[in-house]
C-alpha positions in Angstrom: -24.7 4.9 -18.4 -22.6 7.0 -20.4 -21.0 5.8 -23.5 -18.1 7.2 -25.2 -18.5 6.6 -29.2 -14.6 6.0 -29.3 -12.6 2.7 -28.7 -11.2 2.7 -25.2 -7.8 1.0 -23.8 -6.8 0.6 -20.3 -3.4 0.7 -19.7 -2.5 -1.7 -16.7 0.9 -0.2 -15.3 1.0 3.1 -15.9 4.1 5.0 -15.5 6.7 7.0 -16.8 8.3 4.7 -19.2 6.7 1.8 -21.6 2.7 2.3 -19.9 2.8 6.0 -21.1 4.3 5.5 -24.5 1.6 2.8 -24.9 -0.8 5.2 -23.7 0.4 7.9 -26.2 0.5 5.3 -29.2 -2.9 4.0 -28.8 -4.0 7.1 -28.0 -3.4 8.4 -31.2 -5.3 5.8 -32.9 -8.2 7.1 -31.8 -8.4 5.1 -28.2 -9.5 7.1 -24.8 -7.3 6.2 -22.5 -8.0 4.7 -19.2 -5.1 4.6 -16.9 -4.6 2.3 -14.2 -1.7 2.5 -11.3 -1.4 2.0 -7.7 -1.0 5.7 -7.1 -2.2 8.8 -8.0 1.1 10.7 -7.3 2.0 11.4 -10.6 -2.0 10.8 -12.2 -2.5 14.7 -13.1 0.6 14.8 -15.1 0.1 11.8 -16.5 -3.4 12.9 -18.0 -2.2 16.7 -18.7 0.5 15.0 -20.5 -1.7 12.8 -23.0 -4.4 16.2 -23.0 -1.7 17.8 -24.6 -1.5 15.2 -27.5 -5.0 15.4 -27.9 -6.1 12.6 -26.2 -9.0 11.5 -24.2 -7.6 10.1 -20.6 -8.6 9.5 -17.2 -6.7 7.6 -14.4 -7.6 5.3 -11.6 -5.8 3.6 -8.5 -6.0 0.1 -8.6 -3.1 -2.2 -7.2 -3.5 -5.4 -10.0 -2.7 -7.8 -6.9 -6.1 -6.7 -5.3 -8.3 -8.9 -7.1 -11.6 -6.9 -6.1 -10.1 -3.5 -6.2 -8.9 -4.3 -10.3 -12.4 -6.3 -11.1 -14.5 -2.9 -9.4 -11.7 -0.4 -11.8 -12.6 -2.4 -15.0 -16.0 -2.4 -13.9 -15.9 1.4 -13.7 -14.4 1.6 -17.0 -16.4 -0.7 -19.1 -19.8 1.4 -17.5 -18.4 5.0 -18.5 -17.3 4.0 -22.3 -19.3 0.7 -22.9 -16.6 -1.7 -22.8 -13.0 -2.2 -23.3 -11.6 -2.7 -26.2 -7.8 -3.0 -25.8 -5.8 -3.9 -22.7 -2.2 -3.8 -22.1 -1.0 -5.3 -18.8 2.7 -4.4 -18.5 2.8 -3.3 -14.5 6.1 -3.2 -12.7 7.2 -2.4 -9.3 10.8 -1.9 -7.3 9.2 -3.4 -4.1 11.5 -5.5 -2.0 9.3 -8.6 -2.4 9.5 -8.0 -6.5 13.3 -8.2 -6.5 14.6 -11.7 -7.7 16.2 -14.1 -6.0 18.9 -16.4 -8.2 17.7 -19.7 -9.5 19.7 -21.4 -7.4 18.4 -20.0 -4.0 14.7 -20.0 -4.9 12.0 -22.2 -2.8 8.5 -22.4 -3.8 7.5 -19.3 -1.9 9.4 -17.6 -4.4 8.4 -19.2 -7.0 4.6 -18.0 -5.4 5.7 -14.1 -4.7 7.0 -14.0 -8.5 3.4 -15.4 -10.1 1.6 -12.8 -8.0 2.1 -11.1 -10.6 0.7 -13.2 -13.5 -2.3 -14.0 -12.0 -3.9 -10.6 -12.2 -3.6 -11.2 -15.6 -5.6 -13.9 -16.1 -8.2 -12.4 -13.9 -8.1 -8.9 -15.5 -8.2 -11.1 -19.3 -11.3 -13.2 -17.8 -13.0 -9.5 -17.3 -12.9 -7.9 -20.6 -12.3 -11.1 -22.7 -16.1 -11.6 -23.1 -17.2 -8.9 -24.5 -14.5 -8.2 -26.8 -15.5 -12.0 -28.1 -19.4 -11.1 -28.3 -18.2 -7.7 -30.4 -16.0 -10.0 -32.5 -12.9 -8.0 -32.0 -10.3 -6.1 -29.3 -6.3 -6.7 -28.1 -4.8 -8.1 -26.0 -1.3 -7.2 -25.2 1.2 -8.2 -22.6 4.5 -7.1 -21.5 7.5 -9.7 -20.2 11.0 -10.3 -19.7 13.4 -11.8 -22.2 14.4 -14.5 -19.4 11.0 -15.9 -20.3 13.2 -17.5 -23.4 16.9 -16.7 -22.4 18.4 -18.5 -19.6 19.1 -15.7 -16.5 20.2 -17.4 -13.6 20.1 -14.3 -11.5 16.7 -13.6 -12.3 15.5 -16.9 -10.6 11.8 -16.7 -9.6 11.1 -14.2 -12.2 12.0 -16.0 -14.6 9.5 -18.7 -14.1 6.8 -15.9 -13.7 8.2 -14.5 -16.9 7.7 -17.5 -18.8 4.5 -18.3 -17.7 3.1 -14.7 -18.8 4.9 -15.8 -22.1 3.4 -18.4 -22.5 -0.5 -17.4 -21.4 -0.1 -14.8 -23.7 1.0 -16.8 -27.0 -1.8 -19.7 -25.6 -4.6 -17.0 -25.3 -3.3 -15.8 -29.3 -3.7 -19.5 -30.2 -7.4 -19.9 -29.0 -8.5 -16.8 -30.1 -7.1 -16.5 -33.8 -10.7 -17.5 -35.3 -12.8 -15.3 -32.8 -11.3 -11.8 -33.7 -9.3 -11.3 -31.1 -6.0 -10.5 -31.1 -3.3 -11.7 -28.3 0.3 -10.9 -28.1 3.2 -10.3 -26.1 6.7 -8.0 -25.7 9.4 -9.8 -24.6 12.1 -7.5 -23.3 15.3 -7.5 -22.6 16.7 -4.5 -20.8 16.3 -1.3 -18.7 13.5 1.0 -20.1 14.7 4.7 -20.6 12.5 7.2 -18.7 10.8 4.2 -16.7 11.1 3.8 -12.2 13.1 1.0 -12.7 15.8 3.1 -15.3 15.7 5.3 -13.4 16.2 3.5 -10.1 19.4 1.5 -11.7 21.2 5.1 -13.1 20.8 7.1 -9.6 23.1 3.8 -8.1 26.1 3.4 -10.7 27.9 2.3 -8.2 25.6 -0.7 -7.8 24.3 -1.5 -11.4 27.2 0.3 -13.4 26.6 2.6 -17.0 22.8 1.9 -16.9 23.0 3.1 -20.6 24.8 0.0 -22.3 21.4 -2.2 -21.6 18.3 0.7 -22.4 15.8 0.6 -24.8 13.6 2.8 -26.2 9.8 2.9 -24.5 8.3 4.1 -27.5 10.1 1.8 -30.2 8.5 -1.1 -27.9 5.2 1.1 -27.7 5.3 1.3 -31.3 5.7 -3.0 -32.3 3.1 -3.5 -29.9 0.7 -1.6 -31.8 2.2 -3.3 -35.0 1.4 -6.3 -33.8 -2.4 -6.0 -33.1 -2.8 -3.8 -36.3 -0.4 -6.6 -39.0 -1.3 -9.4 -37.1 0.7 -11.5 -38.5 3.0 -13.2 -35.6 2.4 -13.4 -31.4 5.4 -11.7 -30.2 8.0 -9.2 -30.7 11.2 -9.6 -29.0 13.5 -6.4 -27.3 16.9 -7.3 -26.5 19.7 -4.6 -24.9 21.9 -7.2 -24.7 23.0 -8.3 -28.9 
């Protein structure tokens, strides 16, 4: 087994927007970088990209939904550097079956399709959470939507999922204040500049209007999440577009 002497981070959702400015932010705090997405499309740039900055990377495919595919990545990563010691699940996806359907139309299947994508992250959690507990310290950090706390009919299923990320995360930071382990969570509200989605929404103005009145910042957020593993001192920053 081959261990790196420096602190590792895997990056759950890496793409052009907030999972590379996390990537870049931890990365300069000394963290290799282990990126994880469900392509490799953009993976060389991706790693040239933090090479650059002077950081340590590599990349894997690994859809979070695929329970044995994500255990197997972790797996890979935790034998090459000898554990992980910060994760940040934040993935994201324009797939027809990740597109909301209004609170008012929702069934439970919805309701099911939208918490596919919370699930992975109590599995991916139940991975690395043991051994950053028997080392006595790591992060946990989690990225959600700001209909987690603001009412957004539109949004419908996802805002369910939303608020039940929201709320594992702040639970998780609950149990784990005495065990030095730190748990927290970015609730945002608002298109991210340079991510798919951003990206997605400004290519069809004629759908989604001036994309630019509701964008934020990917490495402002980037930034508060490292704040909040490195003060400490509160669960969750909030990022709203919207006043």
């Amino acid at each position: 087994m081959s261990v790196s002497p420096r602190r590792t981070a895997v990056v759950i959702g890496a793409g052009p927007g907030l999972g590379m400015s996390v990537a870049h932010r931890v990365g300069r705090e000394g963290y290799t970088v282990a990126l994880v997405s469900r392509s490799d499309v953009r993976h060389a740039g991706y790693v040239k990209s933090l090479a650059e900055a002077g950081i340590e990377a590599e990349a894997h495919v690994a859809d979070v939904r695929d329970r044995d595919l994500i255990s197997a990545t972790l797996d890979a990563v935790t034998e090459r550097h000898g554990g992980v010691d910060l994760l940040y699940y934040g993935p994201g996806a324009l797939d027809p079956d990740a597109h909301p359907t209004p609170i008012t139309r929702i069934d439970s299947d919805d309701v099911r399709t939208a918490m596919s994508w919370v699930y992975p992250a109590v599995d991916v959690v139940a991975k690395v959470l043991p051994g950053m507990i028997e080392r006595g310290e790591g992060a946990l950090l989690f990225a959600g939507g700001l209909s987690a706390v603001v009412p957004m009919p539109p949004l419908g299923n996802l805002a369910l999922s939303s608020a039940a990320l929201r709320n594992y995360a702040l639970t998780l930071h609950a149990g784990l204040a005495d065990q030095g382990v730190y748990a927290g969570t970015l609730t945002i509200g608002g298109l991210i500049e340079r991510g798919d989605i951003h990206r997605f929404v400004k290519s069809n103005p004629e759908r989604f209007g001036d994309a630019g009145v509701s964008s934020l910042d990917p490495d402002e957020i980037a930034d508060a999440a490292w704040r909040l593993y490195a003060d400490r001192d509160r669960p969750e920053v909030v990022f709203s577009a919207f006043g």
